[in-house]
Biopython code that builds the backbone (N, CA, C, O; Angstrom):
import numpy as np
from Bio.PDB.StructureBuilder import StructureBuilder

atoms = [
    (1, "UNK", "N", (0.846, -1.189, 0.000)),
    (1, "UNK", "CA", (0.000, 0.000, 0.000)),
    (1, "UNK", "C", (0.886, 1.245, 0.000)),
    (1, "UNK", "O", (1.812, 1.365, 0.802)),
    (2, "UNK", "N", (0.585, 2.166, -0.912)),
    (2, "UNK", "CA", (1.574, 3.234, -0.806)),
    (2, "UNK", "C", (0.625, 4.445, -0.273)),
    (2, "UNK", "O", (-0.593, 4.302, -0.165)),
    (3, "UNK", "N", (1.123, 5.323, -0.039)),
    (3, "UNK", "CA", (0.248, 6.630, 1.083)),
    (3, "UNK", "C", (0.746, 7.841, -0.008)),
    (3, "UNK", "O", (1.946, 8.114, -0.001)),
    (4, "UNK", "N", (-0.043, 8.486, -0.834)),
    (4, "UNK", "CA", (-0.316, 9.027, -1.566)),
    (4, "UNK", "C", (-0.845, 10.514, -0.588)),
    (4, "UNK", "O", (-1.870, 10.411, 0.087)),
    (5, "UNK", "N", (-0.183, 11.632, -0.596)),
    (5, "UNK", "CA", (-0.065, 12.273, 0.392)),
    (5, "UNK", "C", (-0.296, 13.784, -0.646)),
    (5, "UNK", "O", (0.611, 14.057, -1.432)),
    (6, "UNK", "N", (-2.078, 15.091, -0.550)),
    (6, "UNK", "CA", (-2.250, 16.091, -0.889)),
    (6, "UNK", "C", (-2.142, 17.353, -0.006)),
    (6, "UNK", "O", (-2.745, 17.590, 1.040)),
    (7, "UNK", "N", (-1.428, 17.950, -0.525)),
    (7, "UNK", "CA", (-1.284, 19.451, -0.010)),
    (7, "UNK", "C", (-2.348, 20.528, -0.222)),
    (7, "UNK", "O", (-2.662, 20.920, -1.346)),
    (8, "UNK", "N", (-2.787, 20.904, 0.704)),
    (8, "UNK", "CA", (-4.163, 21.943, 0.151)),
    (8, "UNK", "C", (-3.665, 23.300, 0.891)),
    (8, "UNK", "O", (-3.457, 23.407, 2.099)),
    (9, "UNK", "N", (-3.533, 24.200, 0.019)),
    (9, "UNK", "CA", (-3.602, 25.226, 0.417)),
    (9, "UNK", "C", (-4.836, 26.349, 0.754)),
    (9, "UNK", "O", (-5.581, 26.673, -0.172)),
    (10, "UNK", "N", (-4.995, 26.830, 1.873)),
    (10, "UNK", "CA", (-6.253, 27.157, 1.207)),
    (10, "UNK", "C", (-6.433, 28.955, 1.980)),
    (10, "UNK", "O", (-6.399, 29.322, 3.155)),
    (11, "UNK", "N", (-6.692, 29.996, 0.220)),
    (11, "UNK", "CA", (-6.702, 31.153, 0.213)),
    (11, "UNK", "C", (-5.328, 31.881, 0.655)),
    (11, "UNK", "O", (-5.246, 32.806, 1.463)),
    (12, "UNK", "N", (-4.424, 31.356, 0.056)),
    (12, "UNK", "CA", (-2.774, 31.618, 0.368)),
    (12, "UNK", "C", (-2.629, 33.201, 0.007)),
    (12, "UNK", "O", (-3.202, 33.629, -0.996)),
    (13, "UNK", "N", (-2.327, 33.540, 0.331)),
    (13, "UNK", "CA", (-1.833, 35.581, 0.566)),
    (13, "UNK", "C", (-0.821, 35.846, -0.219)),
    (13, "UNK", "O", (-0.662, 36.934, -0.771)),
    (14, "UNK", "N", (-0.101, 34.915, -0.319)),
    (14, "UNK", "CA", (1.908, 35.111, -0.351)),
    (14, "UNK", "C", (2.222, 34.568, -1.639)),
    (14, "UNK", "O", (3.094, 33.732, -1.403)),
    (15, "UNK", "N", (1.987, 34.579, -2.907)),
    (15, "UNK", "CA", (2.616, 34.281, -3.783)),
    (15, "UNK", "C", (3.951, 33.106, -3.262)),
    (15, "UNK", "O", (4.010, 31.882, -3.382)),
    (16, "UNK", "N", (5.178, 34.361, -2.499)),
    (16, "UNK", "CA", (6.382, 33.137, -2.072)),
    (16, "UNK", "C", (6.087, 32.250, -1.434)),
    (16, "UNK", "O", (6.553, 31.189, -1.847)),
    (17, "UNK", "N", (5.354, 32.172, -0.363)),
    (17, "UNK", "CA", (4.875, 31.011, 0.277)),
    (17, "UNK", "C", (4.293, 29.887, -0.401)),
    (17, "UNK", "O", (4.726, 28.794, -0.035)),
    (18, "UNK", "N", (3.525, 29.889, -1.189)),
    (18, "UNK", "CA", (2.822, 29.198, -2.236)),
    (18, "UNK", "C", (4.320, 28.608, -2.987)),
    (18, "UNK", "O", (4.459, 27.386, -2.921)),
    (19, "UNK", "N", (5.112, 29.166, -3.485)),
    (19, "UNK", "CA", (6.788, 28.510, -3.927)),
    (19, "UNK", "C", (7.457, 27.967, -3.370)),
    (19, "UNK", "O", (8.043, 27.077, -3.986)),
    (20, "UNK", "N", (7.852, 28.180, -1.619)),
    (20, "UNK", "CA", (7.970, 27.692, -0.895)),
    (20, "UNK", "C", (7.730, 26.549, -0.794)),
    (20, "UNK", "O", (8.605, 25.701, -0.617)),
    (21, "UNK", "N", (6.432, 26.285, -0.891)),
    (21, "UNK", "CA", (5.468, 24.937, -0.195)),
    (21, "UNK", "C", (5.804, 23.780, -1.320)),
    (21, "UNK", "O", (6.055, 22.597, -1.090)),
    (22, "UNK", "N", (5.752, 24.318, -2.364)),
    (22, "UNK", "CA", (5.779, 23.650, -3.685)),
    (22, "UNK", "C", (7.366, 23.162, -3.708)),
    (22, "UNK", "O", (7.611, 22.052, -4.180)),
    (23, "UNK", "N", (8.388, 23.947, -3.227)),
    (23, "UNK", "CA", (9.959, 23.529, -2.887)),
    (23, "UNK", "C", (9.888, 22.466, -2.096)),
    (23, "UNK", "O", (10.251, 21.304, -2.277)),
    (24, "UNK", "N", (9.284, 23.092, -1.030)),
    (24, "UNK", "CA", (9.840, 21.370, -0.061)),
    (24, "UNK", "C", (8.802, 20.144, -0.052)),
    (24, "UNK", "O", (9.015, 19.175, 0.677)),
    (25, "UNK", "N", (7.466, 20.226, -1.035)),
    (25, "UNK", "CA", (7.156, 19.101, -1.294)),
    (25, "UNK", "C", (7.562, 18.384, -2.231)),
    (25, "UNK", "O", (7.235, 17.198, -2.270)),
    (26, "UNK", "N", (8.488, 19.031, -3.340)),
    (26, "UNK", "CA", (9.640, 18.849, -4.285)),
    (26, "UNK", "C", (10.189, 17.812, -3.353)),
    (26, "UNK", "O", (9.740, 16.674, -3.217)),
    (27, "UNK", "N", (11.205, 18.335, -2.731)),
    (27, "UNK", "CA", (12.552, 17.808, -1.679)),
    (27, "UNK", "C", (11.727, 16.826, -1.290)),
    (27, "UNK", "O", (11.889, 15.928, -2.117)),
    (28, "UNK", "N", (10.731, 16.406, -0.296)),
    (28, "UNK", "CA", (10.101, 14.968, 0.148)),
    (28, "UNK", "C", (9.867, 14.174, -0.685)),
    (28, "UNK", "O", (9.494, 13.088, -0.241)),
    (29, "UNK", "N", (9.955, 14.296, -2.142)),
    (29, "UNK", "CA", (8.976, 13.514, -2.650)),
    (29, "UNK", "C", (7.277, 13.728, -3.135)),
    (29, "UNK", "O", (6.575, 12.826, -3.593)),
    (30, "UNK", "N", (7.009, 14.614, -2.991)),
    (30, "UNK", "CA", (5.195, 14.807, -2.991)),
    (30, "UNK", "C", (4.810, 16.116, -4.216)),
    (30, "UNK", "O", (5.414, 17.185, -4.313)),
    (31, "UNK", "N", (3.715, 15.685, -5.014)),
    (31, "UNK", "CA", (3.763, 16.372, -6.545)),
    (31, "UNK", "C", (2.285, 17.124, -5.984)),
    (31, "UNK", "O", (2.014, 18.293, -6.258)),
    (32, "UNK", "N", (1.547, 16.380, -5.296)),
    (32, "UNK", "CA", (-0.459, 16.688, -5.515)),
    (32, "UNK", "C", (-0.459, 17.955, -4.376)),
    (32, "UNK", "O", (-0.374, 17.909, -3.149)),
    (33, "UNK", "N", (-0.603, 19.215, -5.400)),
    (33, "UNK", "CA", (-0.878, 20.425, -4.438)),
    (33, "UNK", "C", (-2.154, 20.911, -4.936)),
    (33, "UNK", "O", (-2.498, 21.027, -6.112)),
    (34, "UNK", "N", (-2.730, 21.148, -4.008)),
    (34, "UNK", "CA", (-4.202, 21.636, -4.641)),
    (34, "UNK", "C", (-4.427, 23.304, -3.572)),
    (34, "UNK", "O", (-4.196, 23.510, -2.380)),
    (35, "UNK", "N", (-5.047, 24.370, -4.843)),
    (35, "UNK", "CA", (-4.807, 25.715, -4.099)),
    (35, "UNK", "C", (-6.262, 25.897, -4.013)),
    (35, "UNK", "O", (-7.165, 25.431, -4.706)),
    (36, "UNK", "N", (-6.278, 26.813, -2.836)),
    (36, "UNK", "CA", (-8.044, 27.195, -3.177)),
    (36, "UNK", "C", (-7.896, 28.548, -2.828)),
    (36, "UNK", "O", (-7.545, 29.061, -1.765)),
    (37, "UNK", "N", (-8.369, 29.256, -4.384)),
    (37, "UNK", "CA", (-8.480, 30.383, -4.035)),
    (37, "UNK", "C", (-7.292, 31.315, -3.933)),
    (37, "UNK", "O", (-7.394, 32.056, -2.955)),
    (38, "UNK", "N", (-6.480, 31.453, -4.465)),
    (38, "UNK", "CA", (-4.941, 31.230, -4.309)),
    (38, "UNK", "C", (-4.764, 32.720, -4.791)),
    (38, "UNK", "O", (-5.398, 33.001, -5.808)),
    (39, "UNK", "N", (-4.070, 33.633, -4.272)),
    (39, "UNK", "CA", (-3.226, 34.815, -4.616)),
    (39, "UNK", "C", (-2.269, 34.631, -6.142)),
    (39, "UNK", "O", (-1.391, 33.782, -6.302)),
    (40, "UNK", "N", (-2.666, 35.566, -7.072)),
    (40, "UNK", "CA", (-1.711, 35.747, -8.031)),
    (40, "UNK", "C", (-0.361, 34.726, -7.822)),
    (40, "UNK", "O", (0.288, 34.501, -6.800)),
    (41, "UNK", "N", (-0.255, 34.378, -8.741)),
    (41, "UNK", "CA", (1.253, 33.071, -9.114)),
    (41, "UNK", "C", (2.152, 33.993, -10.216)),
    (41, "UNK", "O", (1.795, 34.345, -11.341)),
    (42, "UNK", "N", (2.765, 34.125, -9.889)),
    (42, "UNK", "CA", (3.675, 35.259, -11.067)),
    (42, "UNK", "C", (5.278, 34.702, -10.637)),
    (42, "UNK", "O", (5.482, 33.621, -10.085)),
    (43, "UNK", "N", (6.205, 35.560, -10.970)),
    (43, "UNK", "CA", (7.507, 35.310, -10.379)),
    (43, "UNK", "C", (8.235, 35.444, -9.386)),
    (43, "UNK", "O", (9.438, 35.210, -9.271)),
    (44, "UNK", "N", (7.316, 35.922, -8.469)),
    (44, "UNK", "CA", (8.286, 35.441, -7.420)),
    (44, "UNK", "C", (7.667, 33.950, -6.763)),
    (44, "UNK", "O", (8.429, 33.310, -6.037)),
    (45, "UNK", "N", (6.284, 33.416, -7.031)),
    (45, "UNK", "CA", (5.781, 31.974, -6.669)),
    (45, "UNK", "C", (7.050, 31.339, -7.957)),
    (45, "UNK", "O", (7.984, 30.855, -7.318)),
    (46, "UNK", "N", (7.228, 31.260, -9.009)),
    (46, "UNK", "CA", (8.363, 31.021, -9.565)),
    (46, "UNK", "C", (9.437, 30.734, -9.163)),
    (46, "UNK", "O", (9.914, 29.606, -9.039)),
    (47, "UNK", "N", (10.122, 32.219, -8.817)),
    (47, "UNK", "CA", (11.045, 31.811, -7.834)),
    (47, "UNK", "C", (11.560, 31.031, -6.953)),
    (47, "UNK", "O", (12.537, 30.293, -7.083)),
    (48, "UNK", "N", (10.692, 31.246, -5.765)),
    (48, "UNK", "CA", (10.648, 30.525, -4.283)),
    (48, "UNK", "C", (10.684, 29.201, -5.287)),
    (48, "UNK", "O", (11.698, 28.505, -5.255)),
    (49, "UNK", "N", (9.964, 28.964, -5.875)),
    (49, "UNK", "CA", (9.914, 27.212, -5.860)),
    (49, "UNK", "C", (10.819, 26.635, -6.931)),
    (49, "UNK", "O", (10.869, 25.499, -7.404)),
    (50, "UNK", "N", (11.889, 28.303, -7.310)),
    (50, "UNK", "CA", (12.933, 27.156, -7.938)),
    (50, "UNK", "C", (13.103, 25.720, -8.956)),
    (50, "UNK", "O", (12.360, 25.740, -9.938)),
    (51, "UNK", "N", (13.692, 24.913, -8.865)),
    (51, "UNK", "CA", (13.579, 23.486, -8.966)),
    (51, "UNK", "C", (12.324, 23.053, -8.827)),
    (51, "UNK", "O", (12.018, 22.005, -9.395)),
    (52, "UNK", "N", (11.570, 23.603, -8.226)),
    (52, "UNK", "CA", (10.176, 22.279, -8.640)),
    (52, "UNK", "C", (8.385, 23.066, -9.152)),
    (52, "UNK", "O", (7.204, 23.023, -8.808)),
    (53, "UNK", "N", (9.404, 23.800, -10.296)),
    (53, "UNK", "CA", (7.825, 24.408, -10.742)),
    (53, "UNK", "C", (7.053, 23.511, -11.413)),
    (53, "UNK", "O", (5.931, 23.658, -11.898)),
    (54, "UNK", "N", (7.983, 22.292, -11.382)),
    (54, "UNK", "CA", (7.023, 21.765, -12.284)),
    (54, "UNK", "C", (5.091, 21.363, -11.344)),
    (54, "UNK", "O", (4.004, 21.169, -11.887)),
    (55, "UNK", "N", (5.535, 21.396, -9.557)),
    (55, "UNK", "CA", (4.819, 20.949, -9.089)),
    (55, "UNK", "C", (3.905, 22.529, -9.128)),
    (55, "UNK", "O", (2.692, 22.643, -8.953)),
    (56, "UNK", "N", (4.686, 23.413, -9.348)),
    (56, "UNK", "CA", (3.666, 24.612, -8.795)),
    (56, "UNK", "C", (2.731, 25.165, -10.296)),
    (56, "UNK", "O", (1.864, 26.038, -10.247)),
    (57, "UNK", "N", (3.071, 24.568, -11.334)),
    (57, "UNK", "CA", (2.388, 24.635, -12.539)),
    (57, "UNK", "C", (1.768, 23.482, -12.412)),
    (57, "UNK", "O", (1.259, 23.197, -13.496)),
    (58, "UNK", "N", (1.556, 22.651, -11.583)),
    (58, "UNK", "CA", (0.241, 21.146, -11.432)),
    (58, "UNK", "C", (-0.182, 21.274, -10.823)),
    (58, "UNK", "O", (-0.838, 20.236, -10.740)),
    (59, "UNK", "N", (-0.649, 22.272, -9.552)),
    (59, "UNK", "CA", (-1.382, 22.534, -8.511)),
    (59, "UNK", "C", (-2.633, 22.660, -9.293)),
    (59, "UNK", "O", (-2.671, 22.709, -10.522)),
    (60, "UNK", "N", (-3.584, 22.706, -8.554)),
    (60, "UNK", "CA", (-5.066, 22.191, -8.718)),
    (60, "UNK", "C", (-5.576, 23.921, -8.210)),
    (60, "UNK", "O", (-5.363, 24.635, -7.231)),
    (61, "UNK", "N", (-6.172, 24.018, -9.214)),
    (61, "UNK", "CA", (-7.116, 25.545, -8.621)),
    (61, "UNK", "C", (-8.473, 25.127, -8.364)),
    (61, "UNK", "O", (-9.129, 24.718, -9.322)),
    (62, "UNK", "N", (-8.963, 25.166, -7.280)),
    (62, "UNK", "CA", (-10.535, 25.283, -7.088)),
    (62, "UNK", "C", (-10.795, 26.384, -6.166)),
    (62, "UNK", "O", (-9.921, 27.047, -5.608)),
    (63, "UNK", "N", (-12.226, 26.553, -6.028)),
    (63, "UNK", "CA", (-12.633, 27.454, -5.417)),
    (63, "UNK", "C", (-12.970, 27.475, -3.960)),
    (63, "UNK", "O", (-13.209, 28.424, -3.213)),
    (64, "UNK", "N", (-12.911, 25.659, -3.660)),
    (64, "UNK", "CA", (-13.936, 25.410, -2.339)),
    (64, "UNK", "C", (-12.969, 24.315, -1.972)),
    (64, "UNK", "O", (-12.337, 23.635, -2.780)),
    (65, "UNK", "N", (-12.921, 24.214, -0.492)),
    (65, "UNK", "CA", (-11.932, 23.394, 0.586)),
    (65, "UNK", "C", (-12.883, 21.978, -0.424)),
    (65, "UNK", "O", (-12.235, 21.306, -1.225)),
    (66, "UNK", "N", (-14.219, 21.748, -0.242)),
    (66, "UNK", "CA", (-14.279, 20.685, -0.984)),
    (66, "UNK", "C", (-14.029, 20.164, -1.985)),
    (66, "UNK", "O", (-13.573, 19.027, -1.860)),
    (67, "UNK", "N", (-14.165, 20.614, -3.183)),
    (67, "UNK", "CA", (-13.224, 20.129, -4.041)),
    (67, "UNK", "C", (-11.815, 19.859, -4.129)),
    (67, "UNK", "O", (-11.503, 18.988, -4.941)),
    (68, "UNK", "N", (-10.840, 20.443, -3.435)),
    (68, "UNK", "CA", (-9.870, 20.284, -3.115)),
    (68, "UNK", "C", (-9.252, 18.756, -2.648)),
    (68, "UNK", "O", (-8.421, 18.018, -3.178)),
    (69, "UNK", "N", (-10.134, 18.633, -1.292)),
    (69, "UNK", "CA", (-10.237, 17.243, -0.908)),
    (69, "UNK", "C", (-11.188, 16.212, -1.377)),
    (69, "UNK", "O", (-11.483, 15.182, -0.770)),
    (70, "UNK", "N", (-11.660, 16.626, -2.590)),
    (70, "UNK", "CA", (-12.222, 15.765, -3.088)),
    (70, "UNK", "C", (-11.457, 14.204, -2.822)),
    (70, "UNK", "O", (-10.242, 14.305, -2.993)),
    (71, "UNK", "N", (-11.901, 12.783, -2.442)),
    (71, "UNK", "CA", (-11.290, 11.614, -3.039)),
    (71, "UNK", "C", (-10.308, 11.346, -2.021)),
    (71, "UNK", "O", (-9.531, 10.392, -2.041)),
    (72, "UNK", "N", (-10.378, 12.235, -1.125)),
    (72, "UNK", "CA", (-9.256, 11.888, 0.002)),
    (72, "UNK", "C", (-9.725, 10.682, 0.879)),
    (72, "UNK", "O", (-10.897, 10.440, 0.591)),
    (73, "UNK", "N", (-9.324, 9.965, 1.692)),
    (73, "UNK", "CA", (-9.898, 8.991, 2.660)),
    (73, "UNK", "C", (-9.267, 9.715, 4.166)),
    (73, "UNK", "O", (-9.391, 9.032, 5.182)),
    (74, "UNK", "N", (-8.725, 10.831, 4.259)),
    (74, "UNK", "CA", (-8.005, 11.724, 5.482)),
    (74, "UNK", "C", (-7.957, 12.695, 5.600)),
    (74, "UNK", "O", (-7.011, 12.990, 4.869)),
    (75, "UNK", "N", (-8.304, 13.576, 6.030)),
    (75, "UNK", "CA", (-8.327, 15.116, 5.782)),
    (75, "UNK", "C", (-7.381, 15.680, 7.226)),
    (75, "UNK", "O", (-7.696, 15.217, 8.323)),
    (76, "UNK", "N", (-6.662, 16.310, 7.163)),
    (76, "UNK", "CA", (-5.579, 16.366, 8.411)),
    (76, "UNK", "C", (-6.013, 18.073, 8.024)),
    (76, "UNK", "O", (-6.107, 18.334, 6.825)),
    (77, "UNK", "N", (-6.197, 18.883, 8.750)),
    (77, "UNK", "CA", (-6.606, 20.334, 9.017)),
    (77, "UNK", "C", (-5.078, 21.314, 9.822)),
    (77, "UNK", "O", (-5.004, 21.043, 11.021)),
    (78, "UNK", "N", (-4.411, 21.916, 9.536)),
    (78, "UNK", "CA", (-3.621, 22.889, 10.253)),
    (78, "UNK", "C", (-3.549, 24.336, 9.904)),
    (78, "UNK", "O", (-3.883, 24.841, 8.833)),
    (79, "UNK", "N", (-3.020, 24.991, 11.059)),
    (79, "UNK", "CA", (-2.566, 26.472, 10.159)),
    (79, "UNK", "C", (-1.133, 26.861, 11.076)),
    (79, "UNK", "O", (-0.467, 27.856, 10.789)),
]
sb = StructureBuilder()
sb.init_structure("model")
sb.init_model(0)
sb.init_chain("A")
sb.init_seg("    ")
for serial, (resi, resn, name, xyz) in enumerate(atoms, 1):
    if name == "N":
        sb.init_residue(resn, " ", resi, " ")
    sb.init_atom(name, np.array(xyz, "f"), 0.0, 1.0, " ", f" {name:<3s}", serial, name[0])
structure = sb.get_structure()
């Protein structure tokens, strides 16, 4: 069984932060970022995430925490 692990951001402010996040789920291993609602992505979300835009150009745009977690079997909540 492998553990297939989504990142949800949700209503992110910070462009860099959003690059950030997308960097060190790069570095672990982990591609599935899903944004909701998400602040402008321009170059400095570019930036920050360096090496792994490829994950920050596959992030998932929706509008609603539910869709986001659509299909999950875990929903883990922080801020």
């Amino acid at each position: 069984m492998s553990l297939e692990i989504r990142v949800v951001l949700v209503e992110p402010m910070y462009q860099g932060n959003v690059g950030s996040v997308a960097r060190a789920m790069k570095n672990f291993g982990y591609s599935d970022l899903a944004l909701v609602n998400p602040c402008k992505l321009e170059g400095q979300a570019r930036a920050m995430a360096s090496h792994a835009r490829e994950v920050l150009e596959g992030a998932r745009i929706t509008s609603t925490v539910e869709e986001a977690v659509k299909g999950a079997n875990l929903v883990i909540g922080t801020t």
